[in-house]
N, C-alpha and C positions, 0 to 999 in steps of 0.2 A: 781289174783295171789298174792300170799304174801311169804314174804320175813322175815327170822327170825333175828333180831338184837341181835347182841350177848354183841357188845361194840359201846362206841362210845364216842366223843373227851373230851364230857363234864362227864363221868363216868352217865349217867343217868339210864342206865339200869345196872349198879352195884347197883345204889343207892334204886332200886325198889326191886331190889332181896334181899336188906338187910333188906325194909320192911317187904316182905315174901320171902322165899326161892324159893317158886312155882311160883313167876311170871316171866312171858316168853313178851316179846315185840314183835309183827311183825307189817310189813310195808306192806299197802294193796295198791299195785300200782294200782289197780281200781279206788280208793277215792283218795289217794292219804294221808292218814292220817297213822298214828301209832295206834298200838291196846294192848291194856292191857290184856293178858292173865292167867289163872291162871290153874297150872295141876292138883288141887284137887277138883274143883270144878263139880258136882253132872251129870249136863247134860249138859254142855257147858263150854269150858275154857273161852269166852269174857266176859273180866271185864269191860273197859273203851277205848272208844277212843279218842285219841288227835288232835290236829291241825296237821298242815302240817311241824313243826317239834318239836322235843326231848328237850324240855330245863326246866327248873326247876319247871316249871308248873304242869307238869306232875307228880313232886313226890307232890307236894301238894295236888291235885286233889285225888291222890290214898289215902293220908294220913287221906283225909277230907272224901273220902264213903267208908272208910275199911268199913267192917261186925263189926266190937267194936264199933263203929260211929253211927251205925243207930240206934238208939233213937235218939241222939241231933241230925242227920241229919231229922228228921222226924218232931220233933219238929219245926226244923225251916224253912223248907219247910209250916207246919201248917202255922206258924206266917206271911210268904208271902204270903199265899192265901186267907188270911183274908181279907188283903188287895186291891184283887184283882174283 
């Protein structure tokens, strides 16, 4: 079951919405973690899921794999698995 987060103490899902207007947060009491949804998205809203809870992690994480990100996120996934 999941749960939609609308607000919450530290403004985190204001501050995701102001990334994109279409992202939706829910709480998957299942997992027990937070989920990054998005309402434009082609064939599925899930974008990202977090830890077991909302704090400032999460808008980094979104800011670091938006869709404008993947090239340098690709890149540097490359450069770690050179290594690997």
């Amino acid at each position: 079951m999941k749960i939609e987060i609308k607000d919450d103490v530290f403004d985190i899902v204001s501050r995701l919405k102001q990334i994109d207007s279409d992202y939706f947060v829910l709480y998957n009491l299942d997992s027990g973690r937070f989920e990054l949804h998005c309402k434009n998205q082609a064939h599925t809203s899930y974008c990202l899921s977090f830890e077991d809870r909302l704090d400032y992690r999460a808008i980094e994480k979104t800011l670091k794999t938006r869709k404008q990100n993947k090239d340098k996120l690709f890149e540097e996934l490359k450069g770690e698995n050179k290594w690997m």
